[in-house]
C-alpha positions in Angstrom: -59.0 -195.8 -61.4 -59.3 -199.5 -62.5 -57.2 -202.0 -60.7 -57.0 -205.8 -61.3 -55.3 -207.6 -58.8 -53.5 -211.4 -60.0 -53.3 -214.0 -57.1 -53.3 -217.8 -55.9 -57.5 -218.1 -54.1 -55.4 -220.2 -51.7 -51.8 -218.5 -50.9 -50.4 -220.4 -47.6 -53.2 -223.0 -47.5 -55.6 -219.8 -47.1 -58.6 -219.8 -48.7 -59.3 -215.9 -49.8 -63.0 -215.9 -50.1 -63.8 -217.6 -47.1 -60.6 -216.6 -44.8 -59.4 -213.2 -45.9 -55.8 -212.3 -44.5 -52.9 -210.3 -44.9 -51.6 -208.2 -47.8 -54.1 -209.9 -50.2 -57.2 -208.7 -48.9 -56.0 -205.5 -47.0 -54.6 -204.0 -50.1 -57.4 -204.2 -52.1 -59.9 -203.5 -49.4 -57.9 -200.2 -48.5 -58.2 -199.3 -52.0 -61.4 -199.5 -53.0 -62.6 -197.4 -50.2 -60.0 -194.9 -51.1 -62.7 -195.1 -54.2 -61.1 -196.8 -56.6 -62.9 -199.5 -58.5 -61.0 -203.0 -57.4 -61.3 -206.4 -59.0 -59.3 -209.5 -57.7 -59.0 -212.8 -60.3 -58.0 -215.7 -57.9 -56.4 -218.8 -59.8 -58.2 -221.8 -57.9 -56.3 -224.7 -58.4 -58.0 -227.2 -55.5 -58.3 -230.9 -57.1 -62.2 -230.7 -56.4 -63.1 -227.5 -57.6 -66.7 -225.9 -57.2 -67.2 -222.7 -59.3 -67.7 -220.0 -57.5 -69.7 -216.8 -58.9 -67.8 -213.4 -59.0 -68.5 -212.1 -54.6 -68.7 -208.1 -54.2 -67.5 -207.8 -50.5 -66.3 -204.5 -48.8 -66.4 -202.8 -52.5 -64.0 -205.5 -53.7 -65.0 -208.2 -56.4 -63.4 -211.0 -56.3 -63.6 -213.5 -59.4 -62.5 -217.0 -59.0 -61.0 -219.2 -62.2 -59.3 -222.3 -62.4 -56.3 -223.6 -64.7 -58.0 -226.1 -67.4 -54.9 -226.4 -69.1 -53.8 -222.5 -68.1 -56.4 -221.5 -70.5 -59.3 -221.5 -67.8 -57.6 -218.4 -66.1 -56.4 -216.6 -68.9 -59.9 -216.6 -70.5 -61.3 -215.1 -67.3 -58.3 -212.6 -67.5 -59.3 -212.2 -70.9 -62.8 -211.3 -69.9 -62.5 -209.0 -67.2 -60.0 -207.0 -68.7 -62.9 -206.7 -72.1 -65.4 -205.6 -69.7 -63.5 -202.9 -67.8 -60.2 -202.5 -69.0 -57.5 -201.8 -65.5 -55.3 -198.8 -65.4 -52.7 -201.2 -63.5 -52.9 -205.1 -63.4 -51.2 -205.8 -59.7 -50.0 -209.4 -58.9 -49.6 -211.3 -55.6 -47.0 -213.8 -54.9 -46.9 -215.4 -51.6 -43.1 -216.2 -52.3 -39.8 -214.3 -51.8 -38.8 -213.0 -55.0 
């Protein structure tokens, strides 16, 4: 099963590729050693961004994008979903509701 996981790279001020924690890496780490093929498309928004090339770690591969205008993160939505296309799109939300 393809899963595409939606989320912030830096939900609570943490950054996910270099301080994984919580719900947003332990989901999609349980997962993909339950053998299914996980991807994870962080929206960076950090005023001095530094591209960051798509990590494989633990079986997970995590893709970073930034806004542009919105349309930075939407093209590599756009992308990812062209090259493998998810069975479920999952997002993250590090609010309430």
């Amino acid at each position: 099963m393809n899963l595409l996981f939606l989320c912030k790279r830096r939900p609570q001020n943490r950054d996910l590729l270099t301080r994984p924690y919580g719900r947003f890496h332990y989901l999609p780490l349980h997962l993909a050693a339950m053998g299914m093929n996980v991807r994870v498309a962080l929206l960076d928004y950090a005023p001095r961004w530094i591209p960051a090339p798509p990590l494989t770690r633990d079986r997970v591969t995590w893709h970073c994008g930034r806004p542009a205008g919105a349309d930075g993160y939407r093209r590599l939505l756009r992308q990812l979903v062209a090259e493998q296309p998810p069975d479920w799109i999952i997002g993250f939300s590090d609010t309430w509701f």
